[in-house]
C-alpha positions as CSV (number, residue, x, y, z in Angstrom):
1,X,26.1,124.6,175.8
2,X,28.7,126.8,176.6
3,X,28.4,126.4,180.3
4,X,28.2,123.3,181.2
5,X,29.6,121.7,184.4
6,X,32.2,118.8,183.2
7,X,35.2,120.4,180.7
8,X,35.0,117.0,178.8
9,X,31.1,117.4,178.3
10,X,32.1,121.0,176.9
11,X,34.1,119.7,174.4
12,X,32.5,117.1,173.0
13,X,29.1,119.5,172.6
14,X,31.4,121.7,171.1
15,X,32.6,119.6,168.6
16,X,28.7,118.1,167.4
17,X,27.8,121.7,167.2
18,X,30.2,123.7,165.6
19,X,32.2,126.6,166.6
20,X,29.8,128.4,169.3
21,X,29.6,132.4,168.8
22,X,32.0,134.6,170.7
23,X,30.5,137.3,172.8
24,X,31.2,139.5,175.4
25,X,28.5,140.0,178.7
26,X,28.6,143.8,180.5
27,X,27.4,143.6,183.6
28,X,26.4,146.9,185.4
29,X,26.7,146.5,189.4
30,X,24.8,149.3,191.0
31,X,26.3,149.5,194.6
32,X,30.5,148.5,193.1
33,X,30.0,151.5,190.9
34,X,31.8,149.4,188.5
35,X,30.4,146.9,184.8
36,X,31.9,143.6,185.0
37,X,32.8,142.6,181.8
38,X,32.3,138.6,180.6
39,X,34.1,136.4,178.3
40,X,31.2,134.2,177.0
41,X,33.8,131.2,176.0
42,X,35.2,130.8,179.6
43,X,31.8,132.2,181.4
44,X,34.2,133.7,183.6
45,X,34.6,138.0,184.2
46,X,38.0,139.3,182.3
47,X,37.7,143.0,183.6
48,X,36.5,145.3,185.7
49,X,35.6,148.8,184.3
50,X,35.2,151.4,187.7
51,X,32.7,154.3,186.3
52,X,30.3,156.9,187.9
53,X,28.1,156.6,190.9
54,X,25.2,154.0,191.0
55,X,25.5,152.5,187.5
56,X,22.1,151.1,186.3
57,X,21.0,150.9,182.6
58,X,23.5,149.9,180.4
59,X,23.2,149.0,176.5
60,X,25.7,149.3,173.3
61,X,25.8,151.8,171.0
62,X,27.8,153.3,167.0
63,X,27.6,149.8,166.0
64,X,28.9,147.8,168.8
65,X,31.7,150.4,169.4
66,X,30.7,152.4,172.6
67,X,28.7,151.1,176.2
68,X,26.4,153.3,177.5
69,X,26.2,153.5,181.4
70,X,23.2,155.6,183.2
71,X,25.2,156.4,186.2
72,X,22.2,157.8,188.4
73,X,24.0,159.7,191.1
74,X,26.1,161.4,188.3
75,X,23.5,162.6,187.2
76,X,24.6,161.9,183.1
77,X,25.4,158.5,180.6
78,X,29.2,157.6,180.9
79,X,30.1,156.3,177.6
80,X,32.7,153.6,177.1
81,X,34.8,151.7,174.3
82,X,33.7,148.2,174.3
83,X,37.3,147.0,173.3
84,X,39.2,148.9,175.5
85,X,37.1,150.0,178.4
86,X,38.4,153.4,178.3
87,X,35.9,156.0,178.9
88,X,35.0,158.5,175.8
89,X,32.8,160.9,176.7
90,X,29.3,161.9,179.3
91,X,26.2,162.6,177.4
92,X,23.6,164.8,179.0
93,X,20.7,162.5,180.4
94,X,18.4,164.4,183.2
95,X,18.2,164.1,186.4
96,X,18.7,160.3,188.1
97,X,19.1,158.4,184.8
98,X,17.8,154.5,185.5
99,X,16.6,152.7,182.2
100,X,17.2,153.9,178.7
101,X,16.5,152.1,175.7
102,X,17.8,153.5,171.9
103,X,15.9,153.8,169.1
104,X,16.2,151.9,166.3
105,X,18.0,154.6,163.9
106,X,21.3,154.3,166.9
107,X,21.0,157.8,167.4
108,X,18.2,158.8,169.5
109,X,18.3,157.4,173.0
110,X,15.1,158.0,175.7
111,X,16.4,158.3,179.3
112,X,14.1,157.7,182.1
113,X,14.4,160.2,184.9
114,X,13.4,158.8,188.1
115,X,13.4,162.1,190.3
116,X,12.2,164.4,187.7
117,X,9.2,163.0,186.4
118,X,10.8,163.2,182.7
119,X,11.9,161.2,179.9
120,X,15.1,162.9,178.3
121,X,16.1,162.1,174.7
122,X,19.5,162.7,173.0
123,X,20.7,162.5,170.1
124,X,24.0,160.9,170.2
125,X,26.0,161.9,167.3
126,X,25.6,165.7,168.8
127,X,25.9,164.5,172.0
128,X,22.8,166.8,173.1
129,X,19.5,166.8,174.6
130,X,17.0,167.2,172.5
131,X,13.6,167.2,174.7
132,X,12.5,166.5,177.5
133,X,9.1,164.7,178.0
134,X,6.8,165.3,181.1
135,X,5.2,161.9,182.2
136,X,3.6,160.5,185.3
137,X,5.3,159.7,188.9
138,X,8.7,158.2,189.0
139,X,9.4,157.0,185.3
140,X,11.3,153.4,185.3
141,X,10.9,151.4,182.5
142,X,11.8,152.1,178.7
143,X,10.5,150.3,175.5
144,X,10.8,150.7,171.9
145,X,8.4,149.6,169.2
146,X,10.2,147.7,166.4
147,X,9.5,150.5,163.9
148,X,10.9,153.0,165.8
149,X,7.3,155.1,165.9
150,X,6.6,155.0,169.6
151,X,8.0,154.7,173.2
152,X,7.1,153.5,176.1
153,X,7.7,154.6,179.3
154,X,6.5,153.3,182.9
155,X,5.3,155.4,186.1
156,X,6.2,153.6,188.8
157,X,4.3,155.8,191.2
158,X,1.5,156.7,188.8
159,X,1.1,153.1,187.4
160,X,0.6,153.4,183.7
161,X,2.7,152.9,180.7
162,X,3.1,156.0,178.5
163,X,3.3,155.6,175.0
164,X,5.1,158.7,173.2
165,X,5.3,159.5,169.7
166,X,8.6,159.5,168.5
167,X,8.1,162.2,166.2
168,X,6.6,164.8,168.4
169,X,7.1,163.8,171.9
170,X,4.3,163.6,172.8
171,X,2.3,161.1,175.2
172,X,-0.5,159.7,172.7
173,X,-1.9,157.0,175.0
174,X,-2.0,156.3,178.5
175,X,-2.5,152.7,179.8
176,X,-3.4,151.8,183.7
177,X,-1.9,149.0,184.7
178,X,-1.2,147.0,188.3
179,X,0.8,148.7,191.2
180,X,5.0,149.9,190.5
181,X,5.3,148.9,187.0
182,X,9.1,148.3,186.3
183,X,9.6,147.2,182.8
184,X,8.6,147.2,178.8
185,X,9.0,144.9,176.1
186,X,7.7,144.8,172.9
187,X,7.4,141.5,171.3
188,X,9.7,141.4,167.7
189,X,6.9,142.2,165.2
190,X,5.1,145.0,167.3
191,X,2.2,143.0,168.3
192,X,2.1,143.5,171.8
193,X,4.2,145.3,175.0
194,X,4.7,143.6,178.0
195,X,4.8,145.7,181.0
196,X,5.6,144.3,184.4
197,X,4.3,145.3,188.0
198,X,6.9,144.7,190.8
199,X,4.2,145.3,193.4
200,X,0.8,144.1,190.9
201,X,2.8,140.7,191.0
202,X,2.0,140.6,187.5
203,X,2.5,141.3,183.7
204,X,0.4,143.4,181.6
205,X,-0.1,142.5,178.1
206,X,-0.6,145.9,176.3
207,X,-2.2,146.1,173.0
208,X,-0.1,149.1,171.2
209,X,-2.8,150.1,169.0
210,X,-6.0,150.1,171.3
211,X,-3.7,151.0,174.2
212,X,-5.6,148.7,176.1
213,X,-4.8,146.0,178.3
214,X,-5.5,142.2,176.7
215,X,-4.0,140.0,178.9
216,X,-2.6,139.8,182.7
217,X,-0.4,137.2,183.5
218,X,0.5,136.4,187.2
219,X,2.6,134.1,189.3
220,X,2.7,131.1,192.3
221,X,5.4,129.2,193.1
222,X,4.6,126.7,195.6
223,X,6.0,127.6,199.1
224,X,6.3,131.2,198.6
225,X,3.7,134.1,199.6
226,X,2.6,136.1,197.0
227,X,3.9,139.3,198.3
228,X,7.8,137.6,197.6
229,X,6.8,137.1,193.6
230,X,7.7,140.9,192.3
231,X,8.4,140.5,188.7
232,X,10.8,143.3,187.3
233,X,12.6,142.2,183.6
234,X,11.4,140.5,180.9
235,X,12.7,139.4,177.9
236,X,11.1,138.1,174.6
237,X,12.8,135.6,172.0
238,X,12.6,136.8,168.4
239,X,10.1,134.8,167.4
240,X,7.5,135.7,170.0
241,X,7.2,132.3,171.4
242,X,8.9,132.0,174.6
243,X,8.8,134.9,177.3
244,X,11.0,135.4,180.5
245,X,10.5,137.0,183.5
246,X,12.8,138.3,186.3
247,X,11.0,137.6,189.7
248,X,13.0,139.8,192.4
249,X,12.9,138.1,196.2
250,X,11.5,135.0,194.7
251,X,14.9,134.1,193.0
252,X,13.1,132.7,190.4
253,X,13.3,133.4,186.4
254,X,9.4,132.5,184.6
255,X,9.4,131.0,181.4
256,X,6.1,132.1,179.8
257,X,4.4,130.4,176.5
258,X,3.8,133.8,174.7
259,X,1.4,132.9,172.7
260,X,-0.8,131.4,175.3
261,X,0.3,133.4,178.3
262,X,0.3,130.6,180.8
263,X,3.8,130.5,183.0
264,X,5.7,127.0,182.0
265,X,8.3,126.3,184.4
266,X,10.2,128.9,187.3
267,X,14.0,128.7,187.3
268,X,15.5,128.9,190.7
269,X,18.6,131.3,190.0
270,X,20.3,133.3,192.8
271,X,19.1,136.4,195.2
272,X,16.8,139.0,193.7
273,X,17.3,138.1,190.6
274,X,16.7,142.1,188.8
275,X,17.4,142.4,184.8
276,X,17.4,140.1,181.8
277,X,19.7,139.5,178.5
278,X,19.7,137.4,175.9
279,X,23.1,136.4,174.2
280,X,23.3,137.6,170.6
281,X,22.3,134.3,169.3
282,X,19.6,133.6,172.3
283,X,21.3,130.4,173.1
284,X,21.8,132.0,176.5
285,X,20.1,134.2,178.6
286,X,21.8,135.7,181.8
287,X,19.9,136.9,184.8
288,X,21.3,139.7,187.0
289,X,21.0,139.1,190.8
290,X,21.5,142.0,193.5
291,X,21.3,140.6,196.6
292,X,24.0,137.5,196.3
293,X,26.0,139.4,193.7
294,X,26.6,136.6,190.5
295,X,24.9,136.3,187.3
296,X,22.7,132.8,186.5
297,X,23.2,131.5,183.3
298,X,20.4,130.2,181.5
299,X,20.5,127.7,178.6
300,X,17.1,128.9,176.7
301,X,16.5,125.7,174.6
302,X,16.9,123.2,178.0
303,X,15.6,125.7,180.0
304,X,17.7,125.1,183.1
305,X,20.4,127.7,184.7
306,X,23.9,125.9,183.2
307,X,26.2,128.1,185.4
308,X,27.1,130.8,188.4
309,X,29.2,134.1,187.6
310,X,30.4,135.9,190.8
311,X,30.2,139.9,189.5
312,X,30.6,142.8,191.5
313,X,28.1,144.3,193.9
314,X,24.7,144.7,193.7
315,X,24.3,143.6,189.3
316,X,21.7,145.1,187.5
317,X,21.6,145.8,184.1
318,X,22.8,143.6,182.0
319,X,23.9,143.6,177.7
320,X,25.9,141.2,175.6
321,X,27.7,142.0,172.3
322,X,28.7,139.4,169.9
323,X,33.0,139.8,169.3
């Protein structure tokens, strides 16, 4: 509602509904070596924060205080105030940091390192490494159960998902799953992970338990060959009902019944469309694409793409954080 075409229409939604929340978008752009930073009321980017070399994950950290950027040629995490965009500190991350994903405790954060074949984790009120955790062929993709007890880590090369044991750091379970998987999600209550294959063209539906594979959802959208569908992000609302997922070249965002698995509608949204990120209230979700260098925003209730951001170059990673 906060993005909608005509000013007039703004205000009057605005006025039925109540003050909207404030929030601020980070946007990480891999080849401007730069996060553009969003002002959620005026959908429009306020500031541009130049950091390391070929920025990619990027999340929030110490309660909303600090950014974290993987900065993958600098080999290390750039860590930034989220008020005043100054930079902090580096924390030690491996080799080629790409996705990261903190545990649920805010201190522990597991760092997938592409080149290296590990996952790095660090605490973050030492600011040190604390293991590093030998897993298959290119590591991508980083997932968190909700109760903190195990990780999930991708191979892109080796195709499976890794789950790791938080406590000893060690892989406990190895799932095989379809070729170049890029992403996990766990639903809310720890039910299931969703792990996507850029290549596979699909989405594997892991059972954490079993560590076996329940479900396999793929995609068509009419007038595109199959080799174009290369699904990448995904995002789960809170309740576990509605699942979303980042098509690459297709320029297209799924909308998946989670409960059922069956694809709903695809959302045309601009050019190799990459990550996912839900606003703080999941009103919104906001869709990173590479090649024409904007953000779409998507309204999640009316499921349709309310508005454009240009960003800088090449966006990736994408968090919000409510003001």
């Amino acid at each position: 509602m906060r993005a909608i075409l005509c000013a007039a229409s703004l205000l009057a939604l605005t006025a039925s509904a109540g003050q909207a929340m404030a929030y601020t978008i980070f946007v990480s752009n891999e080849k401007g070596n730069s996060v553009s930073v969003i002002d959620s009321e005026t959908m429009e980017v306020t500031d541009t924060i130049d950091v390391g070399q070929r920025p990619r994950g990027i999340t929030v950290a110490e309660e909303g205080t600090h950014l974290l950027v993987a900065v993958g040629d600098d080999d290390t995490v750039e860590v930034y105030d989220t008020k005043t965009h100054e930079r902090l500190y580096t924390l030690p991350s491996g080799p080629d940091p790409e996705l990261f994903v903190l545990h649920p405790d805010g201190n522990h954060l597991y760092i997938a390192n592409e080149d290296d074949n590990l996952v790095t984790v660090v605490d973050l009120k030492s600011r040190s490494m604390v293991s590093e955790i030998p897993v298959g062929v290119e590591p991508e993709g980083m997932g968190v159960s909700p109760d903190g007890k195990f990780i999930v880590n991708t191979s892109e090369t080796t195709n499976m998902a890794h789950f790791i044991d938080t406590e000893s750091h060690e892989i406990v379970g190895n799932v095989l799953v379809d070729q170049r998987p890029r992403f996990a999600e766990f639903k809310a209550d720890g039910s299931e992970v969703w792990v996507s294959s850029e290549i596979g063209g699909s989405v594997s539906i892991i059972d954490p338990i079993k560590h076996e594979v329940t479900h396999k959802i793929t995609f068509e959208v009419p007038g595109l060959r199959p080799e174009a569908i290369q699904p990448v992000g995904v995002r789960i609302t809170k309740d576990g009902s509605t699942a979303f997922v980042a098509l690459g070249p297709a320029n297209r965002v799924a909308v998946v019944d989670a409960a059922t698995y069956e694809v709903t509608d695809y959302l045309l949204v601009g050019q190799r469309v990459w990550q996912l990120g839900f606003s703080p209230d999941e009103d919104m979700i906001f869709a990173t694409n590479g090649v024409s260098n904007d953000v779409s925003v998507i309204d999640v209730a009316a499921r349709e793409v309310v508005n454009t951001i240009p960003v800088g170059e090449f966006p990736w990673g994408v968090v919000t954080l409510a003001d």
